[in-house]
PyMOL Python script that loads the backbone (N, CA, C, O; Angstrom):
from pymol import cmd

cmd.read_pdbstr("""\
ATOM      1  N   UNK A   1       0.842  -1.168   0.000  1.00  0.00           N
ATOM      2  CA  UNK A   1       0.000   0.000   0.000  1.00  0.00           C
ATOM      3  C   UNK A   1       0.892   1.238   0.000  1.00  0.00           C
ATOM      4  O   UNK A   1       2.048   1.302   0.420  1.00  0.00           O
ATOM      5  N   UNK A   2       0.369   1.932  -0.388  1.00  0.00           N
ATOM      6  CA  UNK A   2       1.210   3.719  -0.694  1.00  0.00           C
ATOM      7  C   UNK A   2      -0.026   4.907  -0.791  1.00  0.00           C
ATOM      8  O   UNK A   2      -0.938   5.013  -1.611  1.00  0.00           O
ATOM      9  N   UNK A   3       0.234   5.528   0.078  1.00  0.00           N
ATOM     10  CA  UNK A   3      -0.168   7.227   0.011  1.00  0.00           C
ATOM     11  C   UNK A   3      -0.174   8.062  -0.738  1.00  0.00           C
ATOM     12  O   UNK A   3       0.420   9.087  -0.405  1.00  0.00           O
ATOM     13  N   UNK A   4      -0.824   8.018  -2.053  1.00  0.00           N
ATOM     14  CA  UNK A   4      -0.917   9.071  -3.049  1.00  0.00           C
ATOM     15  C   UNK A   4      -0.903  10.582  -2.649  1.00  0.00           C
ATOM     16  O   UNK A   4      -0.008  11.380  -2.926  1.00  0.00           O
ATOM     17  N   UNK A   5      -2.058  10.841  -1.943  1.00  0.00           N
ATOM     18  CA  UNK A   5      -2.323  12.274  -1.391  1.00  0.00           C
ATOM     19  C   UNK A   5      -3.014  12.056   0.000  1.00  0.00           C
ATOM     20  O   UNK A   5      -3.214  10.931   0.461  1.00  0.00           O
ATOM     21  N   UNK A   6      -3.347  13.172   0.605  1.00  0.00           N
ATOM     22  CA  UNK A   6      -4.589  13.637   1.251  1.00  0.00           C
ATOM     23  C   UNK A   6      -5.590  12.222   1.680  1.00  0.00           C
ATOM     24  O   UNK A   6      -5.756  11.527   2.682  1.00  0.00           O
ATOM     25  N   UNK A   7      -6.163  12.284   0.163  1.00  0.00           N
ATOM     26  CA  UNK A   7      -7.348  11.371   0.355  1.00  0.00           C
ATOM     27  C   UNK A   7      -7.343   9.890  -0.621  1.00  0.00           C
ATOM     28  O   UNK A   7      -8.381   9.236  -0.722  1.00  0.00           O
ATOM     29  N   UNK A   8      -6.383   9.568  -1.138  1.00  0.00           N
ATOM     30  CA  UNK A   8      -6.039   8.457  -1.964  1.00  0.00           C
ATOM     31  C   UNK A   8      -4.847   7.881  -1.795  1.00  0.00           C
ATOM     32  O   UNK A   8      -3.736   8.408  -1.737  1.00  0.00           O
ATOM     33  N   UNK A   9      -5.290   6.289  -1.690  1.00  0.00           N
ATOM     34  CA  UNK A   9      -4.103   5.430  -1.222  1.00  0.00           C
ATOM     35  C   UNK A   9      -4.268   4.441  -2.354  1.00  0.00           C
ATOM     36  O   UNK A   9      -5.263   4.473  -3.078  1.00  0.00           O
ATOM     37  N   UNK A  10      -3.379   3.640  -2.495  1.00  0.00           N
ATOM     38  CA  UNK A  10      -2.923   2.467  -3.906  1.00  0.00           C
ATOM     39  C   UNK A  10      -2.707   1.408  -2.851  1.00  0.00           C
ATOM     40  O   UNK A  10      -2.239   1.414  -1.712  1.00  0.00           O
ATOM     41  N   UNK A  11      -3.260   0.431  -3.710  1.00  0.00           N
ATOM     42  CA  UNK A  11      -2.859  -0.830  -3.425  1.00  0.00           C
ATOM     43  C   UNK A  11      -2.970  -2.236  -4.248  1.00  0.00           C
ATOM     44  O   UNK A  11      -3.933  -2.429  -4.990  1.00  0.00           O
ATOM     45  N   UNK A  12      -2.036  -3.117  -4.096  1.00  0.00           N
ATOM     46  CA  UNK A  12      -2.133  -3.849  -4.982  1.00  0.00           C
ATOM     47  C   UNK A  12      -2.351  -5.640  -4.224  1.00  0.00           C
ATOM     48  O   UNK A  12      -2.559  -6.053  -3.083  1.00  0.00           O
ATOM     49  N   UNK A  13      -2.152  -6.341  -5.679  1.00  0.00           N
ATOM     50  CA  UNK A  13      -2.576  -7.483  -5.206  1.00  0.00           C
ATOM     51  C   UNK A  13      -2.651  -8.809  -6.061  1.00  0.00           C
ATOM     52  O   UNK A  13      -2.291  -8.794  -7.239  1.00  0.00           O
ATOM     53  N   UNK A  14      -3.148 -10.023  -5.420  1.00  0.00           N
ATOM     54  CA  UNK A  14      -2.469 -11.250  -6.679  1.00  0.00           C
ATOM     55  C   UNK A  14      -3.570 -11.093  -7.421  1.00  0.00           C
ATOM     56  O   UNK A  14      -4.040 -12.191  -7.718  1.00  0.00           O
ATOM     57  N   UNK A  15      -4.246 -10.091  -7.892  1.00  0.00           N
ATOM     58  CA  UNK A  15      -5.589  -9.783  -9.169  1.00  0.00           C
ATOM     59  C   UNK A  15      -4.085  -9.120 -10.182  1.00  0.00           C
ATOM     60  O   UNK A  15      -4.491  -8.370 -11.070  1.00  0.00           O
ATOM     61  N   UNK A  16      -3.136  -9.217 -10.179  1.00  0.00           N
ATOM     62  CA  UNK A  16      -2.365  -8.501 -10.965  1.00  0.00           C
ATOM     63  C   UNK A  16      -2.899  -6.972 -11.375  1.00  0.00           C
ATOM     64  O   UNK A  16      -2.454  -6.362 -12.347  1.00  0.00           O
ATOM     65  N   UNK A  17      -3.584  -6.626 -10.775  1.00  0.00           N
ATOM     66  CA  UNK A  17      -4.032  -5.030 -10.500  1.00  0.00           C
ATOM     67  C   UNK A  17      -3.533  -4.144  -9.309  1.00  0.00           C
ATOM     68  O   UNK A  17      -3.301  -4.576  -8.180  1.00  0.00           O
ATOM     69  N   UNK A  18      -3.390  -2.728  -9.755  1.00  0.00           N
ATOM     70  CA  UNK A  18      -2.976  -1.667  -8.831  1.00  0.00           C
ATOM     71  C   UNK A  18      -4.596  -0.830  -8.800  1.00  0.00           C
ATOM     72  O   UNK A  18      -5.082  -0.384  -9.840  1.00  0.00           O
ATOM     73  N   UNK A  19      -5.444  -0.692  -7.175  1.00  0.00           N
ATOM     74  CA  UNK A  19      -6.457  -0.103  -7.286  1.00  0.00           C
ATOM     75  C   UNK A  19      -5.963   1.191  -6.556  1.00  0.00           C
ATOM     76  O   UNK A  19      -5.002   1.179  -5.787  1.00  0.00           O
ATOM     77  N   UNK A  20      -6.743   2.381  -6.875  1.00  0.00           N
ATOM     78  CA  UNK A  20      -6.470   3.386  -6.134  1.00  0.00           C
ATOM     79  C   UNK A  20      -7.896   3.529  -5.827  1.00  0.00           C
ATOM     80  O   UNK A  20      -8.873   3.199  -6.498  1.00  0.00           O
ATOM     81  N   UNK A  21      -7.781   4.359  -4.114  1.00  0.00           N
ATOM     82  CA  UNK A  21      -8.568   4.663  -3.233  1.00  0.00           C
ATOM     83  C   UNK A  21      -8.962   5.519  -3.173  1.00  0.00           C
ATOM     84  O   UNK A  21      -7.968   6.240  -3.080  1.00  0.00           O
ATOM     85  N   UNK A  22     -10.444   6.623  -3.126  1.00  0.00           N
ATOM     86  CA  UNK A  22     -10.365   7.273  -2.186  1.00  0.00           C
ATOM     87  C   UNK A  22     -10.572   6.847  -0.531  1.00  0.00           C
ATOM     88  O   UNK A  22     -11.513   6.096  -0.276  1.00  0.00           O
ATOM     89  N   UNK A  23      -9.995   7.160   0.208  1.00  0.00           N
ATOM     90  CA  UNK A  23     -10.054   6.558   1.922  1.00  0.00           C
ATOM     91  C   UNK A  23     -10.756   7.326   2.994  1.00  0.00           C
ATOM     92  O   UNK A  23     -10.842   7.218   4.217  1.00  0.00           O
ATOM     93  N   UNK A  24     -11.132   7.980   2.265  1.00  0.00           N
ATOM     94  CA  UNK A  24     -12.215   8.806   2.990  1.00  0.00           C
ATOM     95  C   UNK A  24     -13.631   8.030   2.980  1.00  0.00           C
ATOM     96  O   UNK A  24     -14.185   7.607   3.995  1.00  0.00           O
ATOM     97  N   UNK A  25     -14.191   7.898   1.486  1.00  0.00           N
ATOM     98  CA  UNK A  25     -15.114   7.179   0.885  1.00  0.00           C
ATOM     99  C   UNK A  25     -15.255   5.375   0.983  1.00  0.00           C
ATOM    100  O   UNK A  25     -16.212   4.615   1.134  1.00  0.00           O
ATOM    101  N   UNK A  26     -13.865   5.193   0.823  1.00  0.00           N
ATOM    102  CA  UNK A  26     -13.691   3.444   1.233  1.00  0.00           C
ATOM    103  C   UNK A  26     -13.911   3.260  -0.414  1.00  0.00           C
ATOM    104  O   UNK A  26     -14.059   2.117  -0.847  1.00  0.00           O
ATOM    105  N   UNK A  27     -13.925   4.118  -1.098  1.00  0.00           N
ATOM    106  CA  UNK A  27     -14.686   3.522  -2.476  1.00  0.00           C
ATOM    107  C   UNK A  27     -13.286   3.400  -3.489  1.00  0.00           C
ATOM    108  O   UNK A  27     -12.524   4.351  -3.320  1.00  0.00           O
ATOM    109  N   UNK A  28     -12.957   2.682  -4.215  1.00  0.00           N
ATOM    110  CA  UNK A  28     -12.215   2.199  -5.461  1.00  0.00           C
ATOM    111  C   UNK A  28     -12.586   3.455  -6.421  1.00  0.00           C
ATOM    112  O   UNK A  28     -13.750   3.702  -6.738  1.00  0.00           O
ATOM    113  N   UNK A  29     -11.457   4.233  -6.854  1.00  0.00           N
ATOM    114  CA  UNK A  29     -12.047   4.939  -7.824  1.00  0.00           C
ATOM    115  C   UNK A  29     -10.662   4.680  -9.216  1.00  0.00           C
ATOM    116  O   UNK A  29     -10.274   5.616  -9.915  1.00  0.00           O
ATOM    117  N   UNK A  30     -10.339   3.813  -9.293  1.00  0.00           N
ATOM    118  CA  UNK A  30      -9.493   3.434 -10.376  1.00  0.00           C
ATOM    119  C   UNK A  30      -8.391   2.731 -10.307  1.00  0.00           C
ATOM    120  O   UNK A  30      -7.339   2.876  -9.684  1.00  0.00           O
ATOM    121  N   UNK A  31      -9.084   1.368 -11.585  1.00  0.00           N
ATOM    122  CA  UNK A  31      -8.005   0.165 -11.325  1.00  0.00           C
ATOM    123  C   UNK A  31      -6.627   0.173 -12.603  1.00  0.00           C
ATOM    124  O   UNK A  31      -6.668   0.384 -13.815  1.00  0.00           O
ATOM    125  N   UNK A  32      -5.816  -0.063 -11.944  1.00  0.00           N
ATOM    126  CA  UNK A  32      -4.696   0.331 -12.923  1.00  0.00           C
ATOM    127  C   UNK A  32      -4.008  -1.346 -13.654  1.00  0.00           C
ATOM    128  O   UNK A  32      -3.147  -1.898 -12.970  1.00  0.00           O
ATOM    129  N   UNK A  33      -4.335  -1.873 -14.674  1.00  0.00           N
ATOM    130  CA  UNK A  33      -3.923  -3.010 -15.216  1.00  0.00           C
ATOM    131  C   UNK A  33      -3.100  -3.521 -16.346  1.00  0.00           C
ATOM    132  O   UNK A  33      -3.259  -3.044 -17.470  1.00  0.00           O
ATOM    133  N   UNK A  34      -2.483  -4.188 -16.187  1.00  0.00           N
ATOM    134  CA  UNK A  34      -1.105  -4.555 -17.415  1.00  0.00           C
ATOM    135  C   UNK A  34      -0.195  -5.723 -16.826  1.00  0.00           C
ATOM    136  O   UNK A  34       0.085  -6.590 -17.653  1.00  0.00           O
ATOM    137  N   UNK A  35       0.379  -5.920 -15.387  1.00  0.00           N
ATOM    138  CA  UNK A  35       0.847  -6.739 -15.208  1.00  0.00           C
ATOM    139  C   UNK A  35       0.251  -8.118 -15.512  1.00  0.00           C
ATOM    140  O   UNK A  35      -0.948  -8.182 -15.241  1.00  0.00           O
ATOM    141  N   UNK A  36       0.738  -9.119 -15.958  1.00  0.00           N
ATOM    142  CA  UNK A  36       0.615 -10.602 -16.272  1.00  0.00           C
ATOM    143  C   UNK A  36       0.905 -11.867 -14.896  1.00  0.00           C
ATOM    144  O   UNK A  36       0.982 -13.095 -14.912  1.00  0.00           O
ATOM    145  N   UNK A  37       1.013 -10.723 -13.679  1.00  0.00           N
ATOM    146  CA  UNK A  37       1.066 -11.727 -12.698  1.00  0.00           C
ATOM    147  C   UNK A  37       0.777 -10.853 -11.203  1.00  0.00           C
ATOM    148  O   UNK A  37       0.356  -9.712 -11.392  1.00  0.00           O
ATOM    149  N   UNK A  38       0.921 -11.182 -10.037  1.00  0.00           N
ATOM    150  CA  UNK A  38       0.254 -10.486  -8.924  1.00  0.00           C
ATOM    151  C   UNK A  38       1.887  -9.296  -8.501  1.00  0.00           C
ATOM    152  O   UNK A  38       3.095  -9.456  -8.328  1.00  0.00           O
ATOM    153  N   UNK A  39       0.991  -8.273  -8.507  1.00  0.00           N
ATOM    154  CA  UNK A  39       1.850  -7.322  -7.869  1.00  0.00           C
ATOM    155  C   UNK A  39       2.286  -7.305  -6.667  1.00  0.00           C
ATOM    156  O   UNK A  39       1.377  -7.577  -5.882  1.00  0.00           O
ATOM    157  N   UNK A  40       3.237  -7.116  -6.185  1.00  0.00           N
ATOM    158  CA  UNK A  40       4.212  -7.068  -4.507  1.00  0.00           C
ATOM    159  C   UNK A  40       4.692  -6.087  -4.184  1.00  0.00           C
ATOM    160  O   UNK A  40       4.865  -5.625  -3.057  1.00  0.00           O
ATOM    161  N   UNK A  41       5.036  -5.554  -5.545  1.00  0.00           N
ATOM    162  CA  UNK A  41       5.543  -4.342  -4.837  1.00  0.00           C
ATOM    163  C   UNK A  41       5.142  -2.709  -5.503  1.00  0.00           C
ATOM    164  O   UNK A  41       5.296  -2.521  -6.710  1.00  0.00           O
ATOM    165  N   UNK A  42       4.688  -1.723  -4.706  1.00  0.00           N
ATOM    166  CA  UNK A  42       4.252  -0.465  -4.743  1.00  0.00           C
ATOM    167  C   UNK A  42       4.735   0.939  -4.622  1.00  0.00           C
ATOM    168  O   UNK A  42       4.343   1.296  -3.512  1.00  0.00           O
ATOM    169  N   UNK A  43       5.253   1.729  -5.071  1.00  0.00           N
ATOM    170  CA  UNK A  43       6.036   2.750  -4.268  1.00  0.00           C
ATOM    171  C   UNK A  43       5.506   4.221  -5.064  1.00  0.00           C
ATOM    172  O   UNK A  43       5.318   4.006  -6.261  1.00  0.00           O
ATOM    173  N   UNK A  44       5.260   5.496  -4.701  1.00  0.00           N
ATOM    174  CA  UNK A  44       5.114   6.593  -5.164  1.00  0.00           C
ATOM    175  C   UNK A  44       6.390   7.601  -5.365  1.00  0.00           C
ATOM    176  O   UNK A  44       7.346   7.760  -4.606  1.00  0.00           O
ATOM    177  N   UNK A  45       6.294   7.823  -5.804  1.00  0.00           N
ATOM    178  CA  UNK A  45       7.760   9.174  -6.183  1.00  0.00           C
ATOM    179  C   UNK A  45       7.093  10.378  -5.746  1.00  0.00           C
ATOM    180  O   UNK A  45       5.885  10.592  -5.655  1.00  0.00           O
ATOM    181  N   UNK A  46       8.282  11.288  -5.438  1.00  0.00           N
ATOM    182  CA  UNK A  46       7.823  13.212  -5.512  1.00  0.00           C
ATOM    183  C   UNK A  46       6.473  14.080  -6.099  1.00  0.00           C
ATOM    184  O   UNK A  46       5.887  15.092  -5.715  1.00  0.00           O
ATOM    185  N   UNK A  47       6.289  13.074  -7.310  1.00  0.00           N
ATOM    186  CA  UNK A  47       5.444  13.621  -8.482  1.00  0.00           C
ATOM    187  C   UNK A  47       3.929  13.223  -8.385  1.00  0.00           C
ATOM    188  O   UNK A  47       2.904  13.639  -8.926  1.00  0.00           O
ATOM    189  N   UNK A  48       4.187  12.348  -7.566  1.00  0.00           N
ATOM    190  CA  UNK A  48       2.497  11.465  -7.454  1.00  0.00           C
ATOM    191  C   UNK A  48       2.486   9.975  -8.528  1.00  0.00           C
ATOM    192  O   UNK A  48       1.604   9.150  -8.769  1.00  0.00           O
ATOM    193  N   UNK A  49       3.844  10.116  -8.973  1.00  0.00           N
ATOM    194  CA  UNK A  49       4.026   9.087 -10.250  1.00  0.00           C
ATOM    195  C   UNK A  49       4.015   7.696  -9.116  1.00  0.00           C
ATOM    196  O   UNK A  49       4.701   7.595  -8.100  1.00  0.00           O
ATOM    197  N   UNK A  50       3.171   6.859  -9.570  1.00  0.00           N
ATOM    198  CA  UNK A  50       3.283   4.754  -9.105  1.00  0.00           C
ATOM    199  C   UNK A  50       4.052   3.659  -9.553  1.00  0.00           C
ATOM    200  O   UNK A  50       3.552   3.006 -10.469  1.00  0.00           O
ATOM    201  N   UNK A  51       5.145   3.307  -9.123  1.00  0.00           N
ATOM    202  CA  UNK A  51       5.892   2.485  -9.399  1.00  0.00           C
ATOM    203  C   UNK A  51       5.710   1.056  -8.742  1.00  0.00           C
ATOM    204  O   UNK A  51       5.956   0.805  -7.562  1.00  0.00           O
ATOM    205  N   UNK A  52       5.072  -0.161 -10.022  1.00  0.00           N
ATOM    206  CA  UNK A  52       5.195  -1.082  -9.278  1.00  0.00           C
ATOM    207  C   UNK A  52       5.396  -2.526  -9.937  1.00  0.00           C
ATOM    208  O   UNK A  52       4.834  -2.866 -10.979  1.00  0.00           O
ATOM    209  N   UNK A  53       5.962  -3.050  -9.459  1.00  0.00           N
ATOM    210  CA  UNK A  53       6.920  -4.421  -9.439  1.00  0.00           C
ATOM    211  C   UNK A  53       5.919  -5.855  -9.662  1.00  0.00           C
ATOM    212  O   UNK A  53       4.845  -5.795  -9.064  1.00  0.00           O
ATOM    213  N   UNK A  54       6.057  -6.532 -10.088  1.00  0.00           N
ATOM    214  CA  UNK A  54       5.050  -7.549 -10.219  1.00  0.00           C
ATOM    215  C   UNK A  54       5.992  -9.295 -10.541  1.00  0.00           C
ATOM    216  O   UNK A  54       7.068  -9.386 -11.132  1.00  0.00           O
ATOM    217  N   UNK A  55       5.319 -10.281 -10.050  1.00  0.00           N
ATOM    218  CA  UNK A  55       5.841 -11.736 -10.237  1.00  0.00           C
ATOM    219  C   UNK A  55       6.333 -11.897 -11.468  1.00  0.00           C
ATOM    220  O   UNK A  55       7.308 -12.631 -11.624  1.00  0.00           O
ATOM    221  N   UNK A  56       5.661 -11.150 -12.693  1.00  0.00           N
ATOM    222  CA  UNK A  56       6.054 -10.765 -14.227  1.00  0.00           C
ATOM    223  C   UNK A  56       7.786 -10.469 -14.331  1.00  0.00           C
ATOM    224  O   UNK A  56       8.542 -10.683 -15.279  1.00  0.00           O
ATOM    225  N   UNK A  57       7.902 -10.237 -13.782  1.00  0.00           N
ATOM    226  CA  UNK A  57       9.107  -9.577 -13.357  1.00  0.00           C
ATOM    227  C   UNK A  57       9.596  -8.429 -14.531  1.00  0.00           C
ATOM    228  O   UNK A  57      10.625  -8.430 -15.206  1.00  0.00           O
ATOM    229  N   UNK A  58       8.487  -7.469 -14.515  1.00  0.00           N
ATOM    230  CA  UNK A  58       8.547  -6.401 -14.642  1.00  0.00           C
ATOM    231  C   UNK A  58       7.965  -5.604 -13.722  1.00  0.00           C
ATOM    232  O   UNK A  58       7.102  -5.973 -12.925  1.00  0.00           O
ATOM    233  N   UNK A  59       8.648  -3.973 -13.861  1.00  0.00           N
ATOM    234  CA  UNK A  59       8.824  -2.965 -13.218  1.00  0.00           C
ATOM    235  C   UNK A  59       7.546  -1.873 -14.406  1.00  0.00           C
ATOM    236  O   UNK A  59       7.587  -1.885 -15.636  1.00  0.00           O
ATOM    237  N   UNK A  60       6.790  -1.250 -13.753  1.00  0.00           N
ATOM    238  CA  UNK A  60       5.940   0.015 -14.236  1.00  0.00           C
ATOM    239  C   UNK A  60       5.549   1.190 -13.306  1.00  0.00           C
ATOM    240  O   UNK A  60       5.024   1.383 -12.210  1.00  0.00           O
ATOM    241  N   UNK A  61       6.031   1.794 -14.228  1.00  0.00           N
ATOM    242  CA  UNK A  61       5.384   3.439 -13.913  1.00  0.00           C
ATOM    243  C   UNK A  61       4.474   4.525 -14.396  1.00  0.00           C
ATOM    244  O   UNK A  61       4.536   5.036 -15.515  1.00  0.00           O
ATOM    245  N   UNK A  62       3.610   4.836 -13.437  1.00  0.00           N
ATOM    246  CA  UNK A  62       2.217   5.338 -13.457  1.00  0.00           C
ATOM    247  C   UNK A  62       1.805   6.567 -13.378  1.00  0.00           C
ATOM    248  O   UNK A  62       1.987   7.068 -12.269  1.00  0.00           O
ATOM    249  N   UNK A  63       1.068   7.569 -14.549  1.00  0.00           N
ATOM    250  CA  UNK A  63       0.657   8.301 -14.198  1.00  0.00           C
ATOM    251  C   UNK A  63      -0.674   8.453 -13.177  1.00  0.00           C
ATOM    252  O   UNK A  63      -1.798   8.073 -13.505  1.00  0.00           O
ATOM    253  N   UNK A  64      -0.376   9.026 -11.983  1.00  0.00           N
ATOM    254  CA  UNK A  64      -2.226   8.847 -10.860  1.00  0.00           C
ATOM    255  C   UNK A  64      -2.920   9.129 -11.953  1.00  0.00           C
ATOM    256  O   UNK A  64      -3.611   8.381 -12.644  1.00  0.00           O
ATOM    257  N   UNK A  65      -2.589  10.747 -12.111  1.00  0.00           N
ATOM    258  CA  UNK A  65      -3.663  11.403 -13.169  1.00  0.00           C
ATOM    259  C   UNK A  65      -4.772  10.864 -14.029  1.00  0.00           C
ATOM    260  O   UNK A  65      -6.000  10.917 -14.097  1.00  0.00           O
ATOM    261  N   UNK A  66      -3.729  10.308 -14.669  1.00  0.00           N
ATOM    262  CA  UNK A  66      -4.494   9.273 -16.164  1.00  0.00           C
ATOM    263  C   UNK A  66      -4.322   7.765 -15.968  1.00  0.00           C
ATOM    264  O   UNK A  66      -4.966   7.003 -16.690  1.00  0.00           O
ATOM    265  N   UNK A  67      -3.757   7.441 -15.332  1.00  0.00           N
ATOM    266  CA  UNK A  67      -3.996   5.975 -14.930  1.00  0.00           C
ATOM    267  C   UNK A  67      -3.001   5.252 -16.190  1.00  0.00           C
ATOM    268  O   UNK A  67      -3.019   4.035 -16.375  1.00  0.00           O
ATOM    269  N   UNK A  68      -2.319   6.001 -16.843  1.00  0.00           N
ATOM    270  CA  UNK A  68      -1.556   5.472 -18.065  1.00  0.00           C
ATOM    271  C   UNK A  68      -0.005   5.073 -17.724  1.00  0.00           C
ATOM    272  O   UNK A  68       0.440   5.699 -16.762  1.00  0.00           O
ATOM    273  N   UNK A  69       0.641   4.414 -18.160  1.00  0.00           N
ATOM    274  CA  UNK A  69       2.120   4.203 -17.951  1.00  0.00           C
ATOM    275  C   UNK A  69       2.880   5.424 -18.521  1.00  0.00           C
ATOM    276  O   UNK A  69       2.649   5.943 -19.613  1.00  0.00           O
ATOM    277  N   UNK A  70       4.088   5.920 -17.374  1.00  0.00           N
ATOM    278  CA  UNK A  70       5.003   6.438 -17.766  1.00  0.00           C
ATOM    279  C   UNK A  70       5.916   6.028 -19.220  1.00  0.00           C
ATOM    280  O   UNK A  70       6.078   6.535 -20.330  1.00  0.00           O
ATOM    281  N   UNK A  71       6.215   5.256 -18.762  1.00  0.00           N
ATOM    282  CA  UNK A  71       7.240   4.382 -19.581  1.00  0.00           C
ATOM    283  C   UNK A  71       7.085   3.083 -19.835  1.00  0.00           C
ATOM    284  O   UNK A  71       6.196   2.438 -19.279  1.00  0.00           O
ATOM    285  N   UNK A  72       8.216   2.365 -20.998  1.00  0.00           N
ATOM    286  CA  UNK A  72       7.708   1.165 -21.362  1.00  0.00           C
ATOM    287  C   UNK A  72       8.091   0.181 -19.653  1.00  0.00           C
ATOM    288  O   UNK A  72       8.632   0.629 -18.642  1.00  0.00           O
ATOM    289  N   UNK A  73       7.571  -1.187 -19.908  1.00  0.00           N
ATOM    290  CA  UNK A  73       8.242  -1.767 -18.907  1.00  0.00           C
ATOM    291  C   UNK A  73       9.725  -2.414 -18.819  1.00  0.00           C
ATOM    292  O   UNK A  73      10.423  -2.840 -19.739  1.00  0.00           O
ATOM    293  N   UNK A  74       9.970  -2.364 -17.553  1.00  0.00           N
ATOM    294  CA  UNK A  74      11.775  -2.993 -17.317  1.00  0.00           C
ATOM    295  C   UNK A  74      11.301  -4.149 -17.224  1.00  0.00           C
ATOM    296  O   UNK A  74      10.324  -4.649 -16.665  1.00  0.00           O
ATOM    297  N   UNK A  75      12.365  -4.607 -18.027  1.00  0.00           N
ATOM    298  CA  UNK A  75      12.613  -6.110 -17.190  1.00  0.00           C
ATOM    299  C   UNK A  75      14.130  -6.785 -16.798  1.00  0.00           C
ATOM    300  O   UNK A  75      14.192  -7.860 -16.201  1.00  0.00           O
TER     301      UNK A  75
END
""", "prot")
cmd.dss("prot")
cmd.show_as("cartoon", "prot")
cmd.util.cbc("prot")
cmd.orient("prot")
């Protein structure tokens, strides 16, 4: 899990999805999908950008904003 802002937290899971929160609401307001296996690992940068790691053994990065990838994936 990771702290986007204020009122939105990320979290992931073996759905090979990253959901973001609002945590105020308890409500899911956007699922972020592409990995091919369950995500483990989560982290936010300076920018609000989502970086996260998956059994795939690739690495992705996330715009919150648009829910789109930064960049291609590492592997």
């Amino acid at each position: 899990m990771a702290v986007i802002d204020n009122n939105v937290i990320a979290s992931s899971g073996e759905d090979c999805t990253v959901k973001l929160w609002d945590w105020e609401r308890g409500e899911c307001i956007k699922t972020l999908i592409a990995h091919g296996n369950a995500v483990w690992g989560l982290s936010k940068d300076k920018m609000g950008n989502v970086a996260t790691a998956s059994w795939d053994k690739t690495v992705l990065i996330w715009s919150v904003n648009d829910g789109k990838k930064e960049i291609p994936k590492i592997k």
